[in-house]
N, C-alpha and C positions, 0 to 999 in steps of 0.2 A: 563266293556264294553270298553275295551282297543281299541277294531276295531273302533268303532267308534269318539272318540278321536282321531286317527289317521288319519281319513278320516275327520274328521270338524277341524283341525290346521287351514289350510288356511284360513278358514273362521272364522275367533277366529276375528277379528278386526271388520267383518259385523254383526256377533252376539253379540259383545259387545256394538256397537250402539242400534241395536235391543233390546237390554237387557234393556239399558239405559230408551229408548223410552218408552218400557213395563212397568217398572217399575213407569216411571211418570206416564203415563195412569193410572196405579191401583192406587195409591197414590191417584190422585184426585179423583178415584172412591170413597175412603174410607172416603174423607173431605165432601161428600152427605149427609150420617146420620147425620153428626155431624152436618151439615146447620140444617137439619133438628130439634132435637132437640131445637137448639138455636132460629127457628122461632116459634114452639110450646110451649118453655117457657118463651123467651125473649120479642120477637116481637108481637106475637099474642095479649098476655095482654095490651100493649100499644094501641091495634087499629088503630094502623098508617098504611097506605093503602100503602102510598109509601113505608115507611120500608119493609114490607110484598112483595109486589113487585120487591122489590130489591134484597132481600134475594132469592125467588123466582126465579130472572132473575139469580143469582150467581148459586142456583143447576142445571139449566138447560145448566148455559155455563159449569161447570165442568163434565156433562154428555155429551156435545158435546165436550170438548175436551178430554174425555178419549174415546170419540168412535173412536175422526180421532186419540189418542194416537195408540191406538189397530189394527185399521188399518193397520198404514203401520209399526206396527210392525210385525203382522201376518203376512203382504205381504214380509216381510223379512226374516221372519221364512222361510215360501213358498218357498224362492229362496233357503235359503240354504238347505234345505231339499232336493229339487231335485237336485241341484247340489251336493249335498252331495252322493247320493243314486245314480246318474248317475258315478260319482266317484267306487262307490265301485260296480256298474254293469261292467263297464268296467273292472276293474282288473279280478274281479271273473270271468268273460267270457275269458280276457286271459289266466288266469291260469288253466281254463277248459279248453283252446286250449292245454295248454300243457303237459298236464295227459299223460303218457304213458298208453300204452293197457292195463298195469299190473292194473292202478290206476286208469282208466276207471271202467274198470272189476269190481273193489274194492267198489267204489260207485255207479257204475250203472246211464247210464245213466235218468232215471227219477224222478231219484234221484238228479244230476246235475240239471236237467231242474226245478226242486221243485223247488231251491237252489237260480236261476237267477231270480226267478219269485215271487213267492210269500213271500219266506224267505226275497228279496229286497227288496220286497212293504210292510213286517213291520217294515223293518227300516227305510222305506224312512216316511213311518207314524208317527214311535216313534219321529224320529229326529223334525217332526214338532209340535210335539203336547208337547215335552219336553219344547220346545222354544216361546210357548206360555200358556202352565198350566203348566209346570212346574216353569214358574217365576211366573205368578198372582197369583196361589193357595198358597204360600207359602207367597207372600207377605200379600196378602186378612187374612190366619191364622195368623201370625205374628200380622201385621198391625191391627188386629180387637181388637186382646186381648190387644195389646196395649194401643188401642182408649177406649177400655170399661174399661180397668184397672182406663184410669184418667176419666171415667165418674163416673163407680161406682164399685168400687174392690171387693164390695160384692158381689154381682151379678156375677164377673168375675170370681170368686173362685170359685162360684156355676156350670160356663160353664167351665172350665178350669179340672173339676174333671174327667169328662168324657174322656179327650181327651184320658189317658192312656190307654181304655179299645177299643179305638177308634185304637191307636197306635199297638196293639196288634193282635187284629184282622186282620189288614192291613198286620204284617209280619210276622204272620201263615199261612195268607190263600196264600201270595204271594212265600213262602219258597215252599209251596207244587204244585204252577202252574209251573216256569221251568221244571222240572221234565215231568209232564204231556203233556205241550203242545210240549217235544222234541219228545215223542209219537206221538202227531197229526202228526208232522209233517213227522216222519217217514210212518204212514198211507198215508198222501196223497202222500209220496214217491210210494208206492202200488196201489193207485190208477191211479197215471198219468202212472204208468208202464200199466197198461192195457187201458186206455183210447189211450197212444200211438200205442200199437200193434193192438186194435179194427181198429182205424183211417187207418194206414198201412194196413191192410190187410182187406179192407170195402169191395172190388169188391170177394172174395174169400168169406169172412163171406155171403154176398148177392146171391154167385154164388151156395153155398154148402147149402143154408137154414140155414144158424148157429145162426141167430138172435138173440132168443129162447137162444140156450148153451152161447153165448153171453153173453147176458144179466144176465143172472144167478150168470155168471163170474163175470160180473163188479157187481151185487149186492151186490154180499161175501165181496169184499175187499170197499164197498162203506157202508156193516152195519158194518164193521169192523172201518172203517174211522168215522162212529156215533159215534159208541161206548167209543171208545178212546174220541172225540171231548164229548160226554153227561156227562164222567164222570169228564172230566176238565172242562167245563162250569159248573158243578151243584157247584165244590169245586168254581168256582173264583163267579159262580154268587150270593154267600151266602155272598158278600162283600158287595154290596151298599144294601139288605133290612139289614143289622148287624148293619152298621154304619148307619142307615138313622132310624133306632131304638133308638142307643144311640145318635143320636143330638135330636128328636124329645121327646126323654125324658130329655133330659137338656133345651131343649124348655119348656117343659111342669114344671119343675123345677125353671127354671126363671121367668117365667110370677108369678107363683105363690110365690117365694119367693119376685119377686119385688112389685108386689101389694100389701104387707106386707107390705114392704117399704117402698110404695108413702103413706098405711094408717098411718102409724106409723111417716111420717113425713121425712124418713130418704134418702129419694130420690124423684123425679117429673116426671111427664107425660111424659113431653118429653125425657126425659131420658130413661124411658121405652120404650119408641115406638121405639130410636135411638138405643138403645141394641139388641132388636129386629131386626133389621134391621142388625144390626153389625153381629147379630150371625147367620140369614141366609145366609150375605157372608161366615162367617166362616162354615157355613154347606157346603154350593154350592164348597168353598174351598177344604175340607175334601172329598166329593165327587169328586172334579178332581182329588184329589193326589190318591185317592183310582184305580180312572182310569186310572193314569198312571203307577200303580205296576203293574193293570192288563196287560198291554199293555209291561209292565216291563218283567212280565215271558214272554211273548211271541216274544220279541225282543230280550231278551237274548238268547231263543233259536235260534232260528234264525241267531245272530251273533254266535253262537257258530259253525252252522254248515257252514257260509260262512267261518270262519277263520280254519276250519279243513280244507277246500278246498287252503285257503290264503296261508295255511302256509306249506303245505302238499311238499316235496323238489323236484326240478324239477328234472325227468327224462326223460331219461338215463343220466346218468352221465357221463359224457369226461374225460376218463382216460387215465394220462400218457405214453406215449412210451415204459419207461424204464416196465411199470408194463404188456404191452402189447407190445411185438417189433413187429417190419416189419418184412416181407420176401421176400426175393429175389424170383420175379416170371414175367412173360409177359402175364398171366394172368388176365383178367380183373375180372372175380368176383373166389373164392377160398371159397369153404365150408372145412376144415377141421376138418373130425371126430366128430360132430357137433350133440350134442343130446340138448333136449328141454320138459319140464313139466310145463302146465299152472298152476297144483295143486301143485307139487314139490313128487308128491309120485310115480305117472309110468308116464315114457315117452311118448312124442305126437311127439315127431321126435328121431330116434336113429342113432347114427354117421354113417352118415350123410358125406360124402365125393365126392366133383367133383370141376372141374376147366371148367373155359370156357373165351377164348380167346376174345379180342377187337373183335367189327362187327360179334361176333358167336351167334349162337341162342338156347338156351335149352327150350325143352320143355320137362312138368310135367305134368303125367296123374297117373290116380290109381281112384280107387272107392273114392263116396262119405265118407267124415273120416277120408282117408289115411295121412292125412298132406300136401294137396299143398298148401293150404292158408297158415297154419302155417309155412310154409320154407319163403314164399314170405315176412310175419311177420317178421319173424328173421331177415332177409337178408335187410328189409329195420329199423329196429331197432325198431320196437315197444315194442317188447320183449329182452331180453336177454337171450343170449342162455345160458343153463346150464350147457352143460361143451362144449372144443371143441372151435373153431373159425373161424370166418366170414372176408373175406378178401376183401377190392377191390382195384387192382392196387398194393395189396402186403399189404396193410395196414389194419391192424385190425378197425374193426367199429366202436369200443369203446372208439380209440383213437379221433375220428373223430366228430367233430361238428354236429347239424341238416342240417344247412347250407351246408356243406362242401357235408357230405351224399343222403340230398335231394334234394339240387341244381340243379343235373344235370339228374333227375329221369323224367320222364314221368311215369305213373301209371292209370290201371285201374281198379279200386278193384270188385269183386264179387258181393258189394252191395253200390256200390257208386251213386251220388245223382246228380239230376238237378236243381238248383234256379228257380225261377218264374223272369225270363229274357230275352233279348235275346237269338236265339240262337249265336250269334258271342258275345253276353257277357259272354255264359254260356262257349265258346271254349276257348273265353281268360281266362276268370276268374281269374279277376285282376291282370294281368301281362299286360307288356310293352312288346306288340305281334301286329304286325302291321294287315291290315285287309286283305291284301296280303297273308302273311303264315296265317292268317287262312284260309283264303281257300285254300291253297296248304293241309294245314292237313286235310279240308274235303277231299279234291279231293284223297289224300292216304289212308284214312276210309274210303273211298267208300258211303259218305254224299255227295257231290258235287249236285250229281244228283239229287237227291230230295228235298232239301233247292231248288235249284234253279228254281224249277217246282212250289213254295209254293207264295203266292202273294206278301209277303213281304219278298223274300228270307232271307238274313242272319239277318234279323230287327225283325222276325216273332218271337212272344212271347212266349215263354214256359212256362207250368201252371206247378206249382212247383209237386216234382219227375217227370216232363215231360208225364204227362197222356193225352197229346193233339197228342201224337203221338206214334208210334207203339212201339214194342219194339227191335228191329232190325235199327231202325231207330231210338233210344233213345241210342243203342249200340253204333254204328257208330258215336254220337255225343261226346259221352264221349272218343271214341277212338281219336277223333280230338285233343277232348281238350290234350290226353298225347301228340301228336305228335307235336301240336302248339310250344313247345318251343325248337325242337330241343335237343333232350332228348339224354345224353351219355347212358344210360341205361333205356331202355321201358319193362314195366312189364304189362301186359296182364293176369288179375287173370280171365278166360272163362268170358272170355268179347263178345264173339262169338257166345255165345251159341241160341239166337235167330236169326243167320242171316241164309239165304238159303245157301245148300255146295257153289252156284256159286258164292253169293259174297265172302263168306270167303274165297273160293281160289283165287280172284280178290285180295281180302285184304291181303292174305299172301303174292302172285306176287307183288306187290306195297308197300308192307314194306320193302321184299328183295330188290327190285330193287332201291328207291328214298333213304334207310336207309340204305347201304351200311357201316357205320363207327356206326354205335350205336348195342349194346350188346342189344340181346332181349330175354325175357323171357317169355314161354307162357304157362299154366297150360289152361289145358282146358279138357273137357270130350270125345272128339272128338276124333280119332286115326288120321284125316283126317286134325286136324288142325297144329299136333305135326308133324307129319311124313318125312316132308323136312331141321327137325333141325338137329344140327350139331351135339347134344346130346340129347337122351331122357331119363328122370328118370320114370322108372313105380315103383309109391311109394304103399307099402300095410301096413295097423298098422303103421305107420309111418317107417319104413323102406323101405328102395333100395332093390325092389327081380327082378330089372333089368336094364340095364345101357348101350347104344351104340346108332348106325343108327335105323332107322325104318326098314332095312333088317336083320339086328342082331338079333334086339328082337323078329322077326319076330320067328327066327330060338330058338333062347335060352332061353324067356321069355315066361311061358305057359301064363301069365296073359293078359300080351300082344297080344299074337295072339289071344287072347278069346276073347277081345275089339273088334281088328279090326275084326273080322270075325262076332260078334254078330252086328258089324254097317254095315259094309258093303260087309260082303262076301269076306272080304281080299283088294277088289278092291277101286277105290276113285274115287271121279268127278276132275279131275285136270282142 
């Protein structure tokens, strides 16, 4: 468990107090039987009330100071456990920001989401239950066989025999739980995939009757989730009746060899009753350690698959100049020759070639398929293109930091999202954006209007994906938020696709006119949205079968004129 070592360093000096404290707690737990004994053979016989008394008042302080012992050692455990476990939520969460598409893809996101959530809360679990039974059961084992050895070593060899078979059990049955519960966990990888697209898609399931086909759905991968989970409880739950067989027969072993013993002269009552007692700690003992292998396979997996994610290397990688040079161009974005496979067997974009000047505007249409998402992909570096190269300002992408790349991007993706926030926090979205240009960016998205009509204009709360308002109006909000920071390059993946033709042409006049200096990109399904760029790509199978004005392809593009004529007859709403 290397990750977690890693993550409780800092905390090695709070847990070594904690350890300390623990340890004395149990200590004086283990000096109880032995009062005990010494008042049943010692004290008793005498009849002295206050001896009796006193001894008496002695188990009951070493029972109150091994409870506040336990206390605030627990309560120290406590802390470091979650700060331990907020420790390693936080990094996993960055490093899941930084997954390229490729390594997204790779793990899937519900898989991720498992990862932060449940895989966390059994470490943040193991870490506290190490740091309180894993010090007492070990000392309580230790410490007992000790205490009974100097009572009575016969007796102890008779409890001591068992332990092996005790030992054994414990790392067979724990060799076979890793394994299994990296299983579970993969299942409920399966299930939070479809509890998430249920979720998403609730008003469409409700709208189409799907309920029914639903539920079916989530059944399969929920008896599948059993199944995996029954066959790894049935192996770990055959641990505590196994071991709680062989202490109950070393129980049953000891009573009767010691009664032999008290008969025969060669041991006392109270001795018997304090072994007793010794050897239920060492039972109670044996049963935590046994809970903690269990808890053991199931944190191991679990760290195993936070530190696939830990360690997994960040991409895209920033490669050198020399491996990637410039090119002399006044060009602002440059696709050269530029082909693309998400599986690496047939291409999803095929070279791939156009330039487009500072302040020009291209836009990308083709059927659903054709690759506009996927160019926009490439272009902004999710992927890596496969052969071929991505230019901006002359400089390969590759060479180019996230920073350097992203910095100066506005974006609004296909299936992009709204916080449960303002809307002026959902526009800023944590940037240093004064409250000024945001509303200059609604008033350019063609949001001005209707924020402003709303009772708590730009304060009014958005319910997360924004289902408190339309979808034309959830458009126009996301459109702000790319505009908000003054974007060298706005990309527009049919971010349009709900609004009526009049705002959209409202919104394309007030991109061109207020955005004069920013490069814009707009992929849309529209003929009506594309039609006034400076270039248009009509992509089909992921290739160019057409390239110029919207009078060009009018003329040379059949795919083209099949568009605008199947939308609108040739003609547009300007």
């Amino acid at each position: 468990m290397k990750l977690l070592a890693r993550y409780l360093r800092p905390f090695y000096g709070s847990m070594l107090i904690g350890l300390i404290i623990k340890i004395m707690g149990t200590l004086v737990e283990l000096v109880i039987p032995y009062i005990l004994s010494h008042i049943v053979d010692n004290v008793v016989p005498t009849g002295e009330l206050k001896a009796i008394l006193f001894w008496g008042a002695m188990m009951l302080g070493c029972a109150l100071l091994a409870m506040i012992f336990n206390i605030v050692a627990n309560r120290m455990a406590s802390r470091v456990a979650r700060e331990g476990a907020r420790a390693i939520r936080h990094d996993l969460f960055e490093s899941t920001m930084r997954l390229s598409g490729r390594q997204t893809d790779h793990f899937t996101v519900p898989s991720l989401e498992s990862r932060l959530t449940s895989d966390t809360y059994n470490l943040h679990h193991f870490i506290g239950v190490m740091q309180r039974l894993g010090v007492r059961a070990p000392i309580l084992l230790l410490g007992g066989i000790v205490v009974t050895m100097a009572l009575d070593p016969g007796l102890t060899l008779v409890m001591i025999a068992i332990l092996p078979l005790i030992a054994l059990t414990v790392w067979l049955l724990s060799s076979r739980g890793i394994p299994l519960y990296t299983k579970v966990h993969r299942a409920v990888d399966g299930m939070v995939r479809v509890v998430r697209e249920d979720v998403q898609g609730i008003r469409v399931i409700l709208a189409l009757s799907k309920q029914k086909y639903e539920q079916e759905r989530y059944d399969k991968v929920n008896r599948a989730l059993v199944d995996v989970e029954k066959k790894a409880s049935i192996t770990m739950a055959a641990t505590n009746p196994l071991i709680s067989m062989f202490l109950n027969l070393g129980l049953v072993a000891v009573i009767v060899v010691g009664a032999f013993r008290v008969q025969g002269g060669l041991s006392e009552p109270g001795k018997i009753i304090a072994f007793i007692q010794y050897f239920m700690l060492i039972s109670n003992a044996m049963l935590s350690i046994t809970r903690i292998f269990v808890m053991y396979s199931k944190s191991a997996a679990s760290a195993e698959r936070i530190s696939e994610i830990l360690n997994t290397p960040h991409e895209p990688t920033v490669h050198r100049e020399e491996q990637y040079p410039s090119k002399q161009t006044d060009a602002h974005i440059t696709f050269d020759n530029v082909s693309f496979s998400y599986n690496g067997r047939c291409d999803d974009l095929k070279n791939i070639s156009f330039s487009l000047p500072h302040g020009g505007t291209l836009g990308i249409i083709g059927a659903t398929g054709s690759g506009k998402t996927t160019l926009l992909s490439c272009l902004m570096r999710f992927y890596d293109v496969s052969s071929g190269a991505v230019y901006m300002d002359g400089r390969d992408i590759r060479t180019m930091t996230k920073d350097e790349l992203h910095g100066n991007l506005g974006v609004v993706m296909q299936n992009d999202f709204i916080v449960r926030d303002t809307i002026a926090e959902n526009i800023r979205f944590g940037r240093d954006i004064s409250n000024e240009d945001i509303r200059r960016a609604a008033r350019i998205a063609q949001a001005d209007g209707f924020i402003s009509e709303l009772a708590d204009g730009y304060d009014h709360v958005l319910t997360a994906k924004g289902t408190n308002v339309s979808g034309g109006q959830r458009q126009r909000i996301l459109i702000a938020r790319a505009l908000a920071g003054y974007p060298h390059l706005l990309l527009l993946d049919d971010s349009s696709s709900a609004l009526d033709y009049r705002t959209d042409a409202d919104l394309r006049t007030a991109i061109r006119t207020e955005l004069t200096d920013t490069t814009v990109v707009v992929v849309a399904q529209r003929v009506s949205s594309v039609q006034h760029s400076d270039l248009i790509l009509v992509l089909d199978e992921g290739a160019v079968v057409g390239a110029g004005r919207h009078e060009e392809l009018l003329e040379t593009c059949d795919i083209y004129r099949e568009i605008s004529e199947s939308q609108m007859g040739g003609g547009f709403l300007e």
